[in-house]
Backbone bond lengths (Angstrom), bond angles and torsions (degrees), N, CA, C in turn:
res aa  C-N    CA-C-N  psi(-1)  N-CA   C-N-CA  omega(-1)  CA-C   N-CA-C  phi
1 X - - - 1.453 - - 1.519 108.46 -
2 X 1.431 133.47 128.33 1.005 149.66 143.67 1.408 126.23 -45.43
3 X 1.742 127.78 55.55 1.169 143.41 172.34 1.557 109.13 -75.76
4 X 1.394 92.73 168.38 1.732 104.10 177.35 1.560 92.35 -72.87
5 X 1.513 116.39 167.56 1.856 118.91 171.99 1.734 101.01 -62.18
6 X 0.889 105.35 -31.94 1.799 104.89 -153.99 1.474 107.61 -80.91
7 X 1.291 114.41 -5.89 1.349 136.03 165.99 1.558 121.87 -105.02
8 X 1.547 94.04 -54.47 1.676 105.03 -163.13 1.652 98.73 -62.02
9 X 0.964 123.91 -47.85 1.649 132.11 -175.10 1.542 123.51 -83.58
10 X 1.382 106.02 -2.26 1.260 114.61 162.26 1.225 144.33 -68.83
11 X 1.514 132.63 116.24 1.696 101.55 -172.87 1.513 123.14 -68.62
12 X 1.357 98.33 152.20 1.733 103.92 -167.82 1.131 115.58 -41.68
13 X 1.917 125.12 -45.12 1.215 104.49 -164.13 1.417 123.58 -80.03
14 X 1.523 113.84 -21.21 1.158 134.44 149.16 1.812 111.61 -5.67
15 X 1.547 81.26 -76.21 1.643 101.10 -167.14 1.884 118.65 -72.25
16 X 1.586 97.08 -16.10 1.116 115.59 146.93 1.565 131.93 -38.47
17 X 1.055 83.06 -45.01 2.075 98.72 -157.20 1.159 78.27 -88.48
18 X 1.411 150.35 -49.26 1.119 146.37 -135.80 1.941 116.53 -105.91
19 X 1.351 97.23 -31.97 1.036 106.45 179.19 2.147 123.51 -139.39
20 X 1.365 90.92 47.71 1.386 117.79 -163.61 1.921 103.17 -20.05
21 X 1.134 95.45 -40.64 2.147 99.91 -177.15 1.126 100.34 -81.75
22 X 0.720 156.81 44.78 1.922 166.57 107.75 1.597 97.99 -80.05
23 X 1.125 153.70 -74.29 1.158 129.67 177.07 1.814 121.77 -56.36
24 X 1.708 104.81 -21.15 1.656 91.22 162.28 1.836 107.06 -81.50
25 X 1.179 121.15 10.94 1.700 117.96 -179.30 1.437 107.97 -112.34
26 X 1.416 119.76 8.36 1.630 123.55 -179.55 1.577 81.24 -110.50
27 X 1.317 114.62 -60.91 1.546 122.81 -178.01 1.526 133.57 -5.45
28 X 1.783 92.11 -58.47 1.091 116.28 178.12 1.188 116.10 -66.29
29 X 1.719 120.59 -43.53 1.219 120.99 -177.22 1.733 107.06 -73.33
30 X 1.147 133.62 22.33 1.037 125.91 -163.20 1.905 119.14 37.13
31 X 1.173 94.44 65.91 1.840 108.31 169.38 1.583 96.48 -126.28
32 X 0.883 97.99 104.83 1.974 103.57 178.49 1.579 108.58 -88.74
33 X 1.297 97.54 83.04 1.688 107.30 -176.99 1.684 92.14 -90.67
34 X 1.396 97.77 -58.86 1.921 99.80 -168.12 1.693 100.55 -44.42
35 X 1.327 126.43 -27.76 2.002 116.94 -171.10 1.492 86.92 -88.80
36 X 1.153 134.14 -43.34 1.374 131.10 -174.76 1.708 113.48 -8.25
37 X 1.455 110.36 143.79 1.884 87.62 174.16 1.349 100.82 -112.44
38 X 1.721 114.80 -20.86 1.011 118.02 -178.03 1.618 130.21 -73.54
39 X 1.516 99.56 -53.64 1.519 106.29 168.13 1.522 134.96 74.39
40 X 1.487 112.45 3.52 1.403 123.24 -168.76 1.507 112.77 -107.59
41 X 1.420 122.88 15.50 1.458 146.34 154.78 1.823 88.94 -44.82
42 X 1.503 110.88 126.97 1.462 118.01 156.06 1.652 89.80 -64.98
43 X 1.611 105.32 167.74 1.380 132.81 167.70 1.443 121.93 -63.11
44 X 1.545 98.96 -46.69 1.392 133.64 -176.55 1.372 104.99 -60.07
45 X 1.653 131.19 -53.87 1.224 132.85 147.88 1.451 143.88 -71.87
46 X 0.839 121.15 32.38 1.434 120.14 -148.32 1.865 78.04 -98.02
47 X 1.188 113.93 -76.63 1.935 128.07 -161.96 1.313 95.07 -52.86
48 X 1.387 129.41 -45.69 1.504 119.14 175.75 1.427 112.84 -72.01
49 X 1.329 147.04 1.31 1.135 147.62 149.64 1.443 119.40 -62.57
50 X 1.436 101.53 -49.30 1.543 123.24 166.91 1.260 120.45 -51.89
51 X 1.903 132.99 -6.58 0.783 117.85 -150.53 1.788 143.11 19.93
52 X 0.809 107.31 38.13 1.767 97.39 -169.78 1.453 121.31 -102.32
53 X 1.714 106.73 23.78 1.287 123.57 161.16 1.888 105.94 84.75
54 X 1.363 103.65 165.72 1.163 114.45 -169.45 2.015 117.77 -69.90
55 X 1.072 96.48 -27.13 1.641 109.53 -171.81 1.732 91.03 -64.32
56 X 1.393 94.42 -57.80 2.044 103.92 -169.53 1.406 96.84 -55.61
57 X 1.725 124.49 -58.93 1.388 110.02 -168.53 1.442 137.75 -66.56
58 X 1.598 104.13 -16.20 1.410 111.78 143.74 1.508 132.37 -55.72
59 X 1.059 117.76 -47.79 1.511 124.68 -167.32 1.524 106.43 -56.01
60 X 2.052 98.65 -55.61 1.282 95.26 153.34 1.320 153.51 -71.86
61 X 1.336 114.21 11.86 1.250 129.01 171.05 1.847 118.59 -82.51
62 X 2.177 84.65 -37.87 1.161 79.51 -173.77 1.757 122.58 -72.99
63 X 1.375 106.25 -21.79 1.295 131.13 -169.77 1.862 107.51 -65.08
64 X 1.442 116.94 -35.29 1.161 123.92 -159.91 1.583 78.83 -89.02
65 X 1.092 121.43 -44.98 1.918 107.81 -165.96 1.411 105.31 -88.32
66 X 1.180 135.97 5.67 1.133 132.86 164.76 1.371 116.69 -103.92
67 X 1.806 111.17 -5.51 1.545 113.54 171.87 2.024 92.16 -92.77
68 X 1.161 125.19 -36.02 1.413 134.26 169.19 1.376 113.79 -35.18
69 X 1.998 117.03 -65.84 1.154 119.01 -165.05 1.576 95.57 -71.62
70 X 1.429 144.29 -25.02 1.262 140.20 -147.73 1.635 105.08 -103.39
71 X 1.560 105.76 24.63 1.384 102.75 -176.80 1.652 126.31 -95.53
């Protein structure tokens, strides 16, 4: 995913704490970052871990930068 650095390189849970509607926008896709115990997935990788193909990791890409610009 093509995130900002301050996101994209962040670990998830991090960005969690910080930006709780990004974990309801993995959520949806069924990526269970928020149950995660571990949490040290960059941002940037997280959907390509998930495999769930390029169409899904856009959508969610677009969703996280359009919850970003709307802040």
């Amino acid at each position: 995913m093509n995130l900002p650095a301050e996101i994209g390189d962040q670990a998830i849970n991090e960005t969690i704490k910080q930006h709780p509607k990004i974990g309801e926008i993995l959520d949806k896709y069924e990526i269970g970052c928020v149950t995660c115990g571990v949490g040290i997935c960059l941002v940037k990788d997280v959907v390509a871990i998930h495999a769930l193909g390029d169409e899904i990791e856009a959508k969610i890409e677009a969703e996280i930068m359009a919850y970003l610009e709307n802040q």
